[in-house]
C-alpha positions in Angstrom: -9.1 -15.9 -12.6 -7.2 -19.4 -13.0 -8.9 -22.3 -11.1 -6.6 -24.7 -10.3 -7.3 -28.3 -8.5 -5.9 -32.1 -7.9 -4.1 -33.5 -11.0 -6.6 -36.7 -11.0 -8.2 -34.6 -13.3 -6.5 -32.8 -15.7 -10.0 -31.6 -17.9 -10.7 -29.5 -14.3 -8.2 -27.7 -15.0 -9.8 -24.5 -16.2 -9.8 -20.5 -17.3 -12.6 -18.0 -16.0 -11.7 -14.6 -17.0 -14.8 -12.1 -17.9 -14.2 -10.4 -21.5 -14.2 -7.0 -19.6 -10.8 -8.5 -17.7 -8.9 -9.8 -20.9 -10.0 -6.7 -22.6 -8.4 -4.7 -19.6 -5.2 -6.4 -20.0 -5.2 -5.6 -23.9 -5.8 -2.0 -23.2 -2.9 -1.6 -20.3 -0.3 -3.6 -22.8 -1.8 -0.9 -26.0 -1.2 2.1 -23.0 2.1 1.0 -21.7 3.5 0.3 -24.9 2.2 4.0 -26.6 4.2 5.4 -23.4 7.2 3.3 -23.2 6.3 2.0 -20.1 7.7 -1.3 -21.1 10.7 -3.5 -19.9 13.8 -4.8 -21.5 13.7 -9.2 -22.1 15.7 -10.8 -19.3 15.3 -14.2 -21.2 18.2 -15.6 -23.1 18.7 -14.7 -26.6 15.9 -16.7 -28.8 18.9 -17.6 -31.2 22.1 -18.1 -29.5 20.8 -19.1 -26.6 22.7 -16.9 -25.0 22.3 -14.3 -21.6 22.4 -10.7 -23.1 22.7 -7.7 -20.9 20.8 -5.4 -23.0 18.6 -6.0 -26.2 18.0 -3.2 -28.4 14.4 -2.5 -30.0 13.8 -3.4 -33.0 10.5 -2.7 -34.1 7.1 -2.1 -32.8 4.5 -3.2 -34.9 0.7 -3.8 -34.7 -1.3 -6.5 -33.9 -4.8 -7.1 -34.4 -6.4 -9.5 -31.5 -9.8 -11.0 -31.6 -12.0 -11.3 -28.2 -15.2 -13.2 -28.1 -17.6 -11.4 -25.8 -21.1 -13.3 -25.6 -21.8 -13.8 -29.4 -19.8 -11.5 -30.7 -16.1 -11.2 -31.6 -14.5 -8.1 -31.0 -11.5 -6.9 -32.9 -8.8 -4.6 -30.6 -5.2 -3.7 -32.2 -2.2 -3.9 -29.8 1.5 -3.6 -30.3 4.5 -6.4 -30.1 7.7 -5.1 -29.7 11.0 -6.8 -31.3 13.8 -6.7 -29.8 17.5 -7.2 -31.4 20.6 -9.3 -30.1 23.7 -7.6 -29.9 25.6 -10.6 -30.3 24.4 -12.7 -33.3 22.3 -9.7 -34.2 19.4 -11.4 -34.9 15.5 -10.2 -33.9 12.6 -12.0 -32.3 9.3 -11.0 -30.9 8.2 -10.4 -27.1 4.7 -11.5 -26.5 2.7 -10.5 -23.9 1.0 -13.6 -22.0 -2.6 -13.2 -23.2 -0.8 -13.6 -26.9 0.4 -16.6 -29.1 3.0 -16.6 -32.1 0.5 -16.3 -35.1 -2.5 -16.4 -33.6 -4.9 -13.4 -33.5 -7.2 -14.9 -31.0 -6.6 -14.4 -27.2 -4.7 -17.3 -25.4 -7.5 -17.4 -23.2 -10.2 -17.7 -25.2 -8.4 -20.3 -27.5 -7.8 -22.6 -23.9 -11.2 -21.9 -22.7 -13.3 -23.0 -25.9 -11.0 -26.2 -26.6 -11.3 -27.1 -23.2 -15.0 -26.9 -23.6 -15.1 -29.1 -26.2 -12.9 -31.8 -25.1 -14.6 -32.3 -21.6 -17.8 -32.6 -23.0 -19.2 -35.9 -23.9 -21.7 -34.7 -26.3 -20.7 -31.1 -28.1 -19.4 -31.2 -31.3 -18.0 -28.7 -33.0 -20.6 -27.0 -34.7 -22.6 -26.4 -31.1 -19.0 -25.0 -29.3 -18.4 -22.5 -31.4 -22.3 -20.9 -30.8 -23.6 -19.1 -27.8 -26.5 -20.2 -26.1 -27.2 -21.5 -29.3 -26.7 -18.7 -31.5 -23.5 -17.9 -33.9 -21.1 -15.8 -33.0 -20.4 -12.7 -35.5 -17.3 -11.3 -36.4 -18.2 -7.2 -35.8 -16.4 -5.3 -38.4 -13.9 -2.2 -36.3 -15.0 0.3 -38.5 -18.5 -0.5 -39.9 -19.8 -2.2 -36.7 -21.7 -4.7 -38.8 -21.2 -8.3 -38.8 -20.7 -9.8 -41.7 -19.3 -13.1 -40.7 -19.6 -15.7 -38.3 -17.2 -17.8 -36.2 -16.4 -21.1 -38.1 -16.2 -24.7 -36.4 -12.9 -25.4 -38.4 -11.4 -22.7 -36.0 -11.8 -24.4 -33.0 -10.7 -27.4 -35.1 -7.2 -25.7 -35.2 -7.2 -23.9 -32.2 -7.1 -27.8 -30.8 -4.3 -28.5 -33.7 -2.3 -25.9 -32.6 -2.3 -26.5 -28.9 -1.5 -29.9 -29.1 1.6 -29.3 -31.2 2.2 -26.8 -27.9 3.3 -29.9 -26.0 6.2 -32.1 -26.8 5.7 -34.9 -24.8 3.3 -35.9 -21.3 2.9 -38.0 -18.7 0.0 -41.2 -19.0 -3.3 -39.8 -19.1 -5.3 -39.9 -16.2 -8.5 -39.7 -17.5 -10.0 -40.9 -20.6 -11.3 -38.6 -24.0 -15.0 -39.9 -25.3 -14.8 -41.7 -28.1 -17.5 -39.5 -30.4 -14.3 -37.1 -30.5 -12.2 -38.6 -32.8 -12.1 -41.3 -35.1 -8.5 -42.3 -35.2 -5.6 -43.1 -32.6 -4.1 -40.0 -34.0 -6.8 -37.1 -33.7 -7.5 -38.8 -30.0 -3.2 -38.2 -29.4 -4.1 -34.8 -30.5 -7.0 -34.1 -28.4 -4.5 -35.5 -25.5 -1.7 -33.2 -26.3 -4.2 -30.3 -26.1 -5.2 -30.9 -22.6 -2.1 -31.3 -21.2 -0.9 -28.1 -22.7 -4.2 -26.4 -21.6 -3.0 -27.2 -18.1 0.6 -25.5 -18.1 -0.8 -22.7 -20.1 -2.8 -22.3 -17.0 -0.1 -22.6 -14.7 2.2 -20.5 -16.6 0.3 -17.8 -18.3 1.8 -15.2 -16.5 5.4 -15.9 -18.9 5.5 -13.5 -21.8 7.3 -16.8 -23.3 5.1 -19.4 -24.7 7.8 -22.1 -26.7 7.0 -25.5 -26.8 6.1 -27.0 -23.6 7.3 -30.7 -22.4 5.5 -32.1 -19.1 
């Protein structure tokens, strides 16, 4: 469930969604995929930019996705499908909206731990990526042992790669603390992040996640 309120304040802008829901929404892409139940792209080709009547599929190929559920981080594998222009020929990949291009983590999860980090005054790193104060273990799909644990650099880049999400934004309406960065430039970043939180949130119904200007 998205909870939406007043722009005055962009950091309450923010995702609840139960593991057991994002992990239903993996399962009915895996089972609609496996039984082409699946539509044709009615966006405009990613290459020419142009309107195609009908792509033609290219490849389905598997994708391993990553969903924290309390302290753990369970592994699923999905498909993306890739689809082929008839007119310039060229390929590119649908993804479904609870994905991002190279990222194995969940869109959700990503928005929902950065967020958490850059409305809080005091959490650093280090304590975000715990639960309730323990780490959280990667479980292994076939041995069902952890053997690692979530790192803070993660969430370091989950913020990075957000932030380069959004082009441009509007003046900030609120302020980011000052224990979150030490230069004008990691503060930009942590900006950028926030505002590209919020359209996520507006917009993660769109299988098409480019780069988003506000």
């Amino acid at each position: 469930m998205i909870l939406l309120t007043s722009d005055e304040n962009i950091l309450s802008w923010r995702i609840e969604m139960e593991s057991s829901a994002i992990e239903g929404m993996i399962r009915d892409h895996t089972e609609a995929v496996e039984k082409g139940n699946f539509s044709m792209p009615t966006c405009c080709c990613h290459q020419c930019h142009k309107k195609v009547d009908g792509y033609k599929l290219h490849e389905c190929r598997k994708r391993q996705l990553r969903v924290f559920h309390n302290d753990i981080i369970k592994v699923f594998i999905t498909f993306l499908l890739r689809w082929k222009c008839p007119l310039c020929q060229s390929t590119f990949t649908e993804y479904p909206s609870f994905i991002l291009p190279h990222k194995r983590f969940v869109l959700f999860d990503m928005c929902r731990l950065s967020q958490q980090y850059i409305e809080s005054e005091t959490a650093n790193y280090r304590d975000t990526v715990k639960c309730n104060g323990s780490e959280i273990g990667y479980i292994d799909p076939v041995s069902g042992l952890c053997e690692r644990f979530l790192s803070h650099s993660t969430l370091y880049r989950f913020i990075e790669y957000l932030a380069n999400l959004c082009l441009s934004f509007r003046v900030s309406t609120f302020s980011i603390s000052s224990r979150k960065y030490r230069t004008s430039t990691r503060k930009l970043t942590l900006i950028q992040a926030v505002f590209a939180i919020k359209n996520i949130l507006k917009n993660f119904i769109s299988p098409d996640f480019g780069t988003y200007s506000f």
